[in-house]
N, CA, C and O atoms as CSV, one atom per row, in Angstrom:
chain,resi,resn,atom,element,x,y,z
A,1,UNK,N,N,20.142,8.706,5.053
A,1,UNK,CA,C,20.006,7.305,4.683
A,1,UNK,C,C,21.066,6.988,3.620
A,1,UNK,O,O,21.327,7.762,2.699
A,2,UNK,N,N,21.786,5.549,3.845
A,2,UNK,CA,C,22.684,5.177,2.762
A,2,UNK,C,C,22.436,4.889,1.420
A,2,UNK,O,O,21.704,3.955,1.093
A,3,UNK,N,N,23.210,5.913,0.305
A,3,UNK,CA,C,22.471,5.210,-1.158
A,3,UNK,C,C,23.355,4.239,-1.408
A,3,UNK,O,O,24.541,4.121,-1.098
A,4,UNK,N,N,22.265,3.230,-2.299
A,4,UNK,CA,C,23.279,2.189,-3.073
A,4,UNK,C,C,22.951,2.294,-4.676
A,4,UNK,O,O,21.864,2.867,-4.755
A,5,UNK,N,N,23.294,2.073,-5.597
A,5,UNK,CA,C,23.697,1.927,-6.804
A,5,UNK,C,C,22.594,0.970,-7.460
A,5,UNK,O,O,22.475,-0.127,-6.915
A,6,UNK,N,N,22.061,1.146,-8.175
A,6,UNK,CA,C,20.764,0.098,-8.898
A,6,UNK,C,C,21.054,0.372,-10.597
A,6,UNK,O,O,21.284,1.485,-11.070
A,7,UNK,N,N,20.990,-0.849,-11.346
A,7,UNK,CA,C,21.272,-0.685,-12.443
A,7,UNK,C,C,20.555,-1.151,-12.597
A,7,UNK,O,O,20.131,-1.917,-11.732
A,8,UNK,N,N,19.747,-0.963,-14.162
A,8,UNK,CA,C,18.927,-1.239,-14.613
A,8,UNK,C,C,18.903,-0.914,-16.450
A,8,UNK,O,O,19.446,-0.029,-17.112
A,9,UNK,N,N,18.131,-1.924,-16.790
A,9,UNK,CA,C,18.250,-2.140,-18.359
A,9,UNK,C,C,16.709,-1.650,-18.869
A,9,UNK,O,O,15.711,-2.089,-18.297
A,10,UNK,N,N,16.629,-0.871,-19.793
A,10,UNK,CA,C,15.348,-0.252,-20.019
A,10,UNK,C,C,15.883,0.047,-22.030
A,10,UNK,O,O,16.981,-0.005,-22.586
A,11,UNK,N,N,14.207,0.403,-22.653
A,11,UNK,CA,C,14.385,0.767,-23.884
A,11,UNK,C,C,15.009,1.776,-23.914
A,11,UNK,O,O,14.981,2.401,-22.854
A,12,UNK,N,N,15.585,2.214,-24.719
A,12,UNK,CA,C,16.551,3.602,-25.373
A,12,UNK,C,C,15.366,4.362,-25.452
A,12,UNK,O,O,15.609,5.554,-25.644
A,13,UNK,N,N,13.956,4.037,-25.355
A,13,UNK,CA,C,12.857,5.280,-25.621
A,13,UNK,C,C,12.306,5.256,-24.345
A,13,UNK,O,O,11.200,5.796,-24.325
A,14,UNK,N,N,12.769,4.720,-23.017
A,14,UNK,CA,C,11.990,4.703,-21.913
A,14,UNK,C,C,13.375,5.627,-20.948
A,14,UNK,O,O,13.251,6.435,-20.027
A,15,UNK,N,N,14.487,5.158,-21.542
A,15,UNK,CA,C,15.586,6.264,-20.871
A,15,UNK,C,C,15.448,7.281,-21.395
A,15,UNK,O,O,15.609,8.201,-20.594
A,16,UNK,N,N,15.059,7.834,-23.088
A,16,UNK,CA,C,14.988,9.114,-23.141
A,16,UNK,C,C,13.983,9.814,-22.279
A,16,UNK,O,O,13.911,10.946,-21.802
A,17,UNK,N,N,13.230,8.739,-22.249
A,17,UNK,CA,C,11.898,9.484,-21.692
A,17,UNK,C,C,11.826,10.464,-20.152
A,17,UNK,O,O,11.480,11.606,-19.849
A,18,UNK,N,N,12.446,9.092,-19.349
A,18,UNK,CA,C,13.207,9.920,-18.272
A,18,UNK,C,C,14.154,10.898,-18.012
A,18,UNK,O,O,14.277,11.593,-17.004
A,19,UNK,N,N,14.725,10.879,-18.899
A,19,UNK,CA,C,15.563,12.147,-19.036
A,19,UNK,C,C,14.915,13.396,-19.406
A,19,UNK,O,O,15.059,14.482,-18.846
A,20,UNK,N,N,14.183,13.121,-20.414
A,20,UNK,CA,C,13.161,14.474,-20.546
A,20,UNK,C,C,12.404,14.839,-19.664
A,20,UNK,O,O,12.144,16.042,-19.684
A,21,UNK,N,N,11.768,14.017,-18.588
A,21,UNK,CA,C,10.934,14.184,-17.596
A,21,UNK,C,C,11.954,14.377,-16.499
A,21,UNK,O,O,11.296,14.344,-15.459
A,22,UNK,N,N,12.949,14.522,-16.267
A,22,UNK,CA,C,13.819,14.613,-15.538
A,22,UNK,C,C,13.878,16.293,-15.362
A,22,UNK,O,O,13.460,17.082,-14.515
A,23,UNK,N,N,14.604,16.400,-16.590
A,23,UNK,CA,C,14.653,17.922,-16.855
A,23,UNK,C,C,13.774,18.863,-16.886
A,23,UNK,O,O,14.070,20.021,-16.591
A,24,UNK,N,N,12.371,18.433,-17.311
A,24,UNK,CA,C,11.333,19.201,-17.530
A,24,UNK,C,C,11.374,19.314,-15.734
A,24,UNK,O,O,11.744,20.428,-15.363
A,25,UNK,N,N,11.129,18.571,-14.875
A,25,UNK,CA,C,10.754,18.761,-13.519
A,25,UNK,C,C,11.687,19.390,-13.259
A,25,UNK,O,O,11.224,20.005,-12.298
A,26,UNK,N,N,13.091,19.884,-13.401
A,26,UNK,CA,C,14.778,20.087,-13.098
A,26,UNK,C,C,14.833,19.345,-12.083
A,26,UNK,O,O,14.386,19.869,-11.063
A,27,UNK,N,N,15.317,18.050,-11.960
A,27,UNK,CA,C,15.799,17.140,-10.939
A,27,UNK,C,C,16.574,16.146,-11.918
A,27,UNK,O,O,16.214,15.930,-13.075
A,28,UNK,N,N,17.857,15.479,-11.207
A,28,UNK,CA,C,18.479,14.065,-12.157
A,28,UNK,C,C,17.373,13.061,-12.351
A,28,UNK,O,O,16.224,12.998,-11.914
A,29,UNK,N,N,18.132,12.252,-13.197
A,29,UNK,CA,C,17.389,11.039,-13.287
A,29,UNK,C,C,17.273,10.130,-12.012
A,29,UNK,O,O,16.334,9.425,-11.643
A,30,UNK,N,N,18.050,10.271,-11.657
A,30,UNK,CA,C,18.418,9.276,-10.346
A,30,UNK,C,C,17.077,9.761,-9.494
A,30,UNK,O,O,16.198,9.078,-8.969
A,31,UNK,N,N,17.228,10.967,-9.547
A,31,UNK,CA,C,16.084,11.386,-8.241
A,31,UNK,C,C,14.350,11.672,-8.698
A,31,UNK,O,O,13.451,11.917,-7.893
A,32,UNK,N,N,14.211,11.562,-10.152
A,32,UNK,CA,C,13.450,11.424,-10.684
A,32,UNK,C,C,13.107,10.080,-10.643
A,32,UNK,O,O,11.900,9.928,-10.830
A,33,UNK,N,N,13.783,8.944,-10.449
A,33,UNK,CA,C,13.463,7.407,-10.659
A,33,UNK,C,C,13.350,6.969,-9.009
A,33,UNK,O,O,12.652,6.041,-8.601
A,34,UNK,N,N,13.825,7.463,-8.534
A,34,UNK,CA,C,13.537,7.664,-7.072
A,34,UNK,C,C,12.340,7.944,-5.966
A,34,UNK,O,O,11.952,7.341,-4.965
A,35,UNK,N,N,11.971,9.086,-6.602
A,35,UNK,CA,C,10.521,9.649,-6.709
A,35,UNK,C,C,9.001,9.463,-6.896
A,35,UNK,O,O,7.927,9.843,-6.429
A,36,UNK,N,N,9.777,8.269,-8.310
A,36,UNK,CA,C,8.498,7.683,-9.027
A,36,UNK,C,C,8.249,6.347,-7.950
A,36,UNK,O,O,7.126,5.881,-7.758
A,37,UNK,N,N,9.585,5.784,-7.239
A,37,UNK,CA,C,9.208,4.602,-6.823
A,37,UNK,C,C,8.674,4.590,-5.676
A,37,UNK,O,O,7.794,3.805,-5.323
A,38,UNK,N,N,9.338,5.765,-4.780
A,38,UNK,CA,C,8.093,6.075,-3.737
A,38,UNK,C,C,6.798,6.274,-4.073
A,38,UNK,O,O,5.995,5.435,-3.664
A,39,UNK,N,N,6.424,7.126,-4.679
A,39,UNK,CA,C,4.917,7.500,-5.237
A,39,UNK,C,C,4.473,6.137,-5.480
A,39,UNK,O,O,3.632,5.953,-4.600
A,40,UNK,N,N,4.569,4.981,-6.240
A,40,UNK,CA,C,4.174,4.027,-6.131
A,40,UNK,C,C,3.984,3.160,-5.305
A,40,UNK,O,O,2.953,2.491,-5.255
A,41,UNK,N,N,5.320,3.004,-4.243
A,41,UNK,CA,C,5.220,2.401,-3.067
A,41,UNK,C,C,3.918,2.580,-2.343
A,41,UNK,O,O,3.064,1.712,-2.163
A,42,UNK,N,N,3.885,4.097,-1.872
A,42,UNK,CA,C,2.955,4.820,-1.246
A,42,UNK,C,C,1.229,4.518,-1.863
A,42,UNK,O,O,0.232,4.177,-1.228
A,43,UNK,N,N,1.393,4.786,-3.224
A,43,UNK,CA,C,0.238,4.139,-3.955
A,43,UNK,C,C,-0.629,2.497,-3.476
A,43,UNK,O,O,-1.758,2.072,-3.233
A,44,UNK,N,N,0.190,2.229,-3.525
A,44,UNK,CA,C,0.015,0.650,-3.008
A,44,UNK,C,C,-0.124,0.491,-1.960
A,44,UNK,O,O,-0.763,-0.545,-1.772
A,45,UNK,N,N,0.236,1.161,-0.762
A,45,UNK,CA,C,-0.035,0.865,0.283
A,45,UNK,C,C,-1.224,1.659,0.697
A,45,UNK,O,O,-1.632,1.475,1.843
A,46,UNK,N,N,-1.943,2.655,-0.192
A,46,UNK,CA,C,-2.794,3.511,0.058
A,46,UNK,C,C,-4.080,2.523,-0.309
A,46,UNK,O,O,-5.103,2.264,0.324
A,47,UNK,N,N,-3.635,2.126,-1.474
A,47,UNK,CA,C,-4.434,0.682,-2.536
A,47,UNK,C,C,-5.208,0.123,-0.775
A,47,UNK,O,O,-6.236,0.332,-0.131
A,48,UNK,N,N,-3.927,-0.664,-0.642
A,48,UNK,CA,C,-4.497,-1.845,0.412
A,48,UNK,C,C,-4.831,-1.305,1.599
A,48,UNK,O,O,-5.094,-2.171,2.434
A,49,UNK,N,N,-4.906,-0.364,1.929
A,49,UNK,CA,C,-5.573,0.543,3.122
A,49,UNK,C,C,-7.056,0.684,2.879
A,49,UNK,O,O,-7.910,0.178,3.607
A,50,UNK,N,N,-7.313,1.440,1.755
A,50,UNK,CA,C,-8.572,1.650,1.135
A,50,UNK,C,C,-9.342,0.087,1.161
A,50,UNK,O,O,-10.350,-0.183,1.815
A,51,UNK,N,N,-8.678,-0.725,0.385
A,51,UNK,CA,C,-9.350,-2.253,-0.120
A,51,UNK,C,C,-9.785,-2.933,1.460
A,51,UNK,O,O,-10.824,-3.560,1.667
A,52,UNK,N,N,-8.976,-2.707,2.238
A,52,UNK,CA,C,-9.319,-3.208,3.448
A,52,UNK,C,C,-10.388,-2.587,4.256
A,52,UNK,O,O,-11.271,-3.244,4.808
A,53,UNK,N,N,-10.255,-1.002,4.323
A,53,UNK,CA,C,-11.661,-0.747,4.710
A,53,UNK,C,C,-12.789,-1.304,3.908
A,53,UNK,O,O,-13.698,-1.784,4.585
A,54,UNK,N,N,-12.933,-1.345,2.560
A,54,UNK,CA,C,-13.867,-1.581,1.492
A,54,UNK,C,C,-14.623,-2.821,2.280
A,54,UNK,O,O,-15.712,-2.680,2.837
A,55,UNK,N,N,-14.089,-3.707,2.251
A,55,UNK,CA,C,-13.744,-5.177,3.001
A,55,UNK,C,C,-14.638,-5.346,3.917
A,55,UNK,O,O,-15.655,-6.040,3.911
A,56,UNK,N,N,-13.957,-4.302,5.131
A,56,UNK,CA,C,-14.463,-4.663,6.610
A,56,UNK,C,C,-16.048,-4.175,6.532
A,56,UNK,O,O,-17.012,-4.546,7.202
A,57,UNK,N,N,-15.955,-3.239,5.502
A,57,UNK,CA,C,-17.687,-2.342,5.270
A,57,UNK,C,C,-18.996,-3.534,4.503
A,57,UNK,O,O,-20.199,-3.768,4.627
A,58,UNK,N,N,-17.824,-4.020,3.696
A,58,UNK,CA,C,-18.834,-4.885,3.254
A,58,UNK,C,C,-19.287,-6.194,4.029
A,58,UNK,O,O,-20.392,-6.688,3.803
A,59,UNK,N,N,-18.466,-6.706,4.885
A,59,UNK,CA,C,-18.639,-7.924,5.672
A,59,UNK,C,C,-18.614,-7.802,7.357
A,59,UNK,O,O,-18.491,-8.697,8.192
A,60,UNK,N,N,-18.745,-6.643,7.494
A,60,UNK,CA,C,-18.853,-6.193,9.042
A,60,UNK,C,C,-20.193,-6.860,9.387
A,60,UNK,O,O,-19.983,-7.407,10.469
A,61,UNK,N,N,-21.305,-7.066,9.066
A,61,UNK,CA,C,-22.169,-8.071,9.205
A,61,UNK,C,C,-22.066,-9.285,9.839
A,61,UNK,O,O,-22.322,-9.588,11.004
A,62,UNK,N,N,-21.606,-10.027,8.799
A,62,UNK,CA,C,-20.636,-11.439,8.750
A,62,UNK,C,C,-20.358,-11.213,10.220
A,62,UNK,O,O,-20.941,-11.738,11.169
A,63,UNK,N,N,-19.221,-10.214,10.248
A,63,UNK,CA,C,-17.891,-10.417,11.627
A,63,UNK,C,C,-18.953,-10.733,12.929
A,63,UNK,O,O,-18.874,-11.706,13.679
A,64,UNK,N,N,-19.939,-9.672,12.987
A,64,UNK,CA,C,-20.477,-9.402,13.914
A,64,UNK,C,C,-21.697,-10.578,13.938
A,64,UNK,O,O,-22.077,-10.741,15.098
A,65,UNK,N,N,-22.094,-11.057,13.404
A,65,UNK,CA,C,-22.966,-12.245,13.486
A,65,UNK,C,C,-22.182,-13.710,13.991
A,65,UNK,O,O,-22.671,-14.554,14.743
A,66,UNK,N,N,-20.727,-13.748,13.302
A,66,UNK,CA,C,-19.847,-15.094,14.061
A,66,UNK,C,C,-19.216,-14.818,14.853
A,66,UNK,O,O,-18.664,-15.751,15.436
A,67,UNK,N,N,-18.927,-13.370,15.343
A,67,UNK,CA,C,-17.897,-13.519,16.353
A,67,UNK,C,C,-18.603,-12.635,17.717
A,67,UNK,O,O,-18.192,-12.573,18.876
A,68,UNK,N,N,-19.841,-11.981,17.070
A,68,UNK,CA,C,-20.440,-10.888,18.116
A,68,UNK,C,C,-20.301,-9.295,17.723
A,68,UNK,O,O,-19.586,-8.705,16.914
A,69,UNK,N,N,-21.049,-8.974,18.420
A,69,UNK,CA,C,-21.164,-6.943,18.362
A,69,UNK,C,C,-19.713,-6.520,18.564
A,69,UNK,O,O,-19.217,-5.643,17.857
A,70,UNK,N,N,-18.976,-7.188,19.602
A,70,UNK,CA,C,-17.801,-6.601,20.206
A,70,UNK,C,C,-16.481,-6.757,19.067
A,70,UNK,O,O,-15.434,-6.109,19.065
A,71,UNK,N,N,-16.777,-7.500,18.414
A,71,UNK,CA,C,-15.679,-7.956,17.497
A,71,UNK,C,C,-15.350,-6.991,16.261
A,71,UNK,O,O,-16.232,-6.241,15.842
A,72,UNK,N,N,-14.156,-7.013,15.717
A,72,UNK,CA,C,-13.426,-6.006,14.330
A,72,UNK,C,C,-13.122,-4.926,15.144
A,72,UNK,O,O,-12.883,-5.142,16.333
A,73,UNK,N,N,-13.093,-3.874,14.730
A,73,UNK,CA,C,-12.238,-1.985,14.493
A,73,UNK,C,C,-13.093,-1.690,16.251
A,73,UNK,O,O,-12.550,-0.963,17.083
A,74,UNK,N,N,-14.473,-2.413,16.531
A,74,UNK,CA,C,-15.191,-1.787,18.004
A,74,UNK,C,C,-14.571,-2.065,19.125
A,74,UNK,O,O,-14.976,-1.580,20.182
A,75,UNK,N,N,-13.418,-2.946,19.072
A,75,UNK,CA,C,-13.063,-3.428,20.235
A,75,UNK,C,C,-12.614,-4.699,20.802
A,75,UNK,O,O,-12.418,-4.796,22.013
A,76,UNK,N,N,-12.387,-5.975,19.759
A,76,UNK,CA,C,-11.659,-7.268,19.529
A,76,UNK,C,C,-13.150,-7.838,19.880
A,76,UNK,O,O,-14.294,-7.398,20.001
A,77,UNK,N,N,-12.370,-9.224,19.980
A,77,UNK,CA,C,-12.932,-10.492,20.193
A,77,UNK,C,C,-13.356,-10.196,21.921
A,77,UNK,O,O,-12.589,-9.694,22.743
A,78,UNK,N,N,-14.677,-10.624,22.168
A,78,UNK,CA,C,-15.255,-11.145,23.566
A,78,UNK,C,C,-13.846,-11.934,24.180
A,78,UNK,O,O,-13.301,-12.727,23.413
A,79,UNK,N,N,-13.163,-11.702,25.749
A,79,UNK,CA,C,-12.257,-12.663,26.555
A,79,UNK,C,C,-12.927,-13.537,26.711
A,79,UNK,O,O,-13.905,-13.514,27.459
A,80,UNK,N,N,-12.519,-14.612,25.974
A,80,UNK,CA,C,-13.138,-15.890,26.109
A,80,UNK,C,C,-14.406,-16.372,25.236
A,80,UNK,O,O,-14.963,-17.468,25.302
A,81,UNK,N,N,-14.658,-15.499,24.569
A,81,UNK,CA,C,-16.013,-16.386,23.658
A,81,UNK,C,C,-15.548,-17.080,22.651
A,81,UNK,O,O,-16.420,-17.665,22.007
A,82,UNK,N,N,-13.968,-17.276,22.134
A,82,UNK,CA,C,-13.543,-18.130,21.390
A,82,UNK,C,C,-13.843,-19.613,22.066
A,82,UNK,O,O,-14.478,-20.332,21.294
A,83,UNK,N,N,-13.608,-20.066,23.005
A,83,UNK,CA,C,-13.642,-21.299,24.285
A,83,UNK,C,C,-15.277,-21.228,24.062
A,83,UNK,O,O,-15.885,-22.118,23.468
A,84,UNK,N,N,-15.863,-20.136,24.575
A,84,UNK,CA,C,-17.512,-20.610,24.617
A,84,UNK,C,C,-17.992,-21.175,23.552
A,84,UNK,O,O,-18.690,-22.172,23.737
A,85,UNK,N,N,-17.845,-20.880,22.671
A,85,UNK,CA,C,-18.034,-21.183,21.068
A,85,UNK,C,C,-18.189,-22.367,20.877
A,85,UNK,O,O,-19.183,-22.852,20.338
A,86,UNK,N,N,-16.724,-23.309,21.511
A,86,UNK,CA,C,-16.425,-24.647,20.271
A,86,UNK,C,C,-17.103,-25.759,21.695
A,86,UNK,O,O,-17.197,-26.976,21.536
């Protein structure tokens, strides 16, 4: 994959910081700041994975009372009970 160049302005105590945590792990900074932003990426998308099951657990009720048994994660919407509906 192609790298590109990211600059960035930080405290003189948040660059040392990385640098020490850099070294302590033995990796650059670059790949240390790299690292951290995946792990977060990944974090977040783990976040809204989780929050969404949370979600469907708590209101799977709901789904299944307005839209039917067949409806959410069991198997979609009834063909055609949107039309029967209205």
């Amino acid at each position: 994959m192609a790298k590109t160049q990211l600059n960035v302005r930080v405290e003189e105590s948040t660059a040392q910081a990385a640098r020490q945590r850099a070294l302590q792990r033995g990796v650059s900074v670059n790949r240390y700041i790299e690292e951290l932003v995946k792990q977060d990426a990944g974090e977040t998308g783990r976040t809204f994975v989780e929050s969404a099951a949370d979600f469907m657990k708590r209101y799977e009720a709901v789904f299944a009372e307005e839209f039917g048994e067949a409806s959410g994660a069991r198997g979609g919407a009834k063909p055609g009970a949107e039309k029967s509906r209205r």
